[in-house]
C-alpha positions in Angstrom: 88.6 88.2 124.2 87.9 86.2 121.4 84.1 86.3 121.8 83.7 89.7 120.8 84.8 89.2 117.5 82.1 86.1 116.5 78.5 86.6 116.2 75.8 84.6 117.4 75.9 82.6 114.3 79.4 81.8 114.6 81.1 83.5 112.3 84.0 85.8 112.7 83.2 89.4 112.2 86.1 90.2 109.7 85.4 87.4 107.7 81.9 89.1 107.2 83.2 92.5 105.9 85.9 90.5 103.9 82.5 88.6 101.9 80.9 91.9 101.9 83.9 94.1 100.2 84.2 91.3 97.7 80.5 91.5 96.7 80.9 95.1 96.0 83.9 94.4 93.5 83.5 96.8 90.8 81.4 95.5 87.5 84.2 96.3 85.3 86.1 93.5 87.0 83.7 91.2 86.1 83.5 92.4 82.8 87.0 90.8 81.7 86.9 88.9 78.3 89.2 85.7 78.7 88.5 85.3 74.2 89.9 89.0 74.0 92.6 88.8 76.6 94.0 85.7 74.7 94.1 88.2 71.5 96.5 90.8 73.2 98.5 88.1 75.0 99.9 87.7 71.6 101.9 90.6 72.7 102.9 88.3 75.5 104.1 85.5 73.6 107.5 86.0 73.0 108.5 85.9 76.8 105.3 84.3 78.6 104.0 82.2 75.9 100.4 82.4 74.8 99.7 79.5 76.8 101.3 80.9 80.1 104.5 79.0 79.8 107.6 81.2 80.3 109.5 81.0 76.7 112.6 83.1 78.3 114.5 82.2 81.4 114.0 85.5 82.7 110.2 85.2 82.5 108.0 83.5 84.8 105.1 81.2 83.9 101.5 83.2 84.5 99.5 80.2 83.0 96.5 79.5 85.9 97.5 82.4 88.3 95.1 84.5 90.2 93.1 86.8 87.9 93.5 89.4 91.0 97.3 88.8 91.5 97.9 89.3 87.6 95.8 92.8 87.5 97.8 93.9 90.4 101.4 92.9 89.4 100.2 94.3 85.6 99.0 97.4 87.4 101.9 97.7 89.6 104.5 97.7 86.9 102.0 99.9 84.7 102.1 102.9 87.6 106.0 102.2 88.5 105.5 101.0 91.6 107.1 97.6 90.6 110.1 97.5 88.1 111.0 95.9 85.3 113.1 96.8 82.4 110.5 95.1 80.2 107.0 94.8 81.7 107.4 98.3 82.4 107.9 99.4 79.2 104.7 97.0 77.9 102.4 97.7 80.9 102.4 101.6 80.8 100.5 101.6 77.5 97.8 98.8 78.8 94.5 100.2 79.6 92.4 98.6 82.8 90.1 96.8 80.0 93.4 95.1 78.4 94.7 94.0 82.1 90.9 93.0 83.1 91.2 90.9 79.8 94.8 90.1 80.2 94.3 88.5 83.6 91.3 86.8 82.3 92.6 84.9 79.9 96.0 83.9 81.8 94.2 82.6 84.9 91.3 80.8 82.9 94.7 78.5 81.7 94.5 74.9 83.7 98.0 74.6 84.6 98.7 71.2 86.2 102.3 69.7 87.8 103.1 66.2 88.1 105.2 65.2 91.0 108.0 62.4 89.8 107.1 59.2 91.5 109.9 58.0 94.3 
């Protein structure tokens, strides 16, 4: 049953179209500016910190997360479709260039964790 989904090279055939949808990502994605993204996060600061670090106990830290999951949770709270008494009041006025840049500039943060030694 298997067999009909790999091709002679190996591969799995959904694994193909995933690599081929996410060559054909939109330019505009590409096109985010991590420099201009950390000049809006200063809208940002006050809850998630410029540096990604949640400020507030309510907020949570975005430093070194996905570029794709931040444009979706962004866009997701900018349509309604996710809820927040805050973000959705600051997301509805962000264009797709500002989450593009937004997104940018939060994932491009190296966030690192120590574990505390035994």
């Amino acid at each position: 049953m298997m067999g009909r989904f790999i091709s002679k090279t190996g591969f799995m055939v959904p694994i193909l179209a995933i690599l081929v949808a996410v060559s054909a990502t939109p330019s505009n994605v590409l096109a985010a500016d991590a420099a201009a993204g950390k000049v809006k996060a200063k809208k940002c600061r006050n809850c998630h910190g410029i540096d990604g670090v949640a400020k507030i106990p309510i907020a949570p830290h975005i430093a070194g997360e996905s570029e794709v999951y931040l444009q979706v949770q962004l866009k997701a709270f900018r349509t309604g479709k996710r809820k927040h008494e805050i973000m959705s009041v600051i997301a509805k006025d962000l264009s797709d260039a500002d989450i593009a840049d937004l997104a940018a500039w939060y994932s491009s943060i190296k966030f690192t964790i120590e574990m505390p030694t035994d």
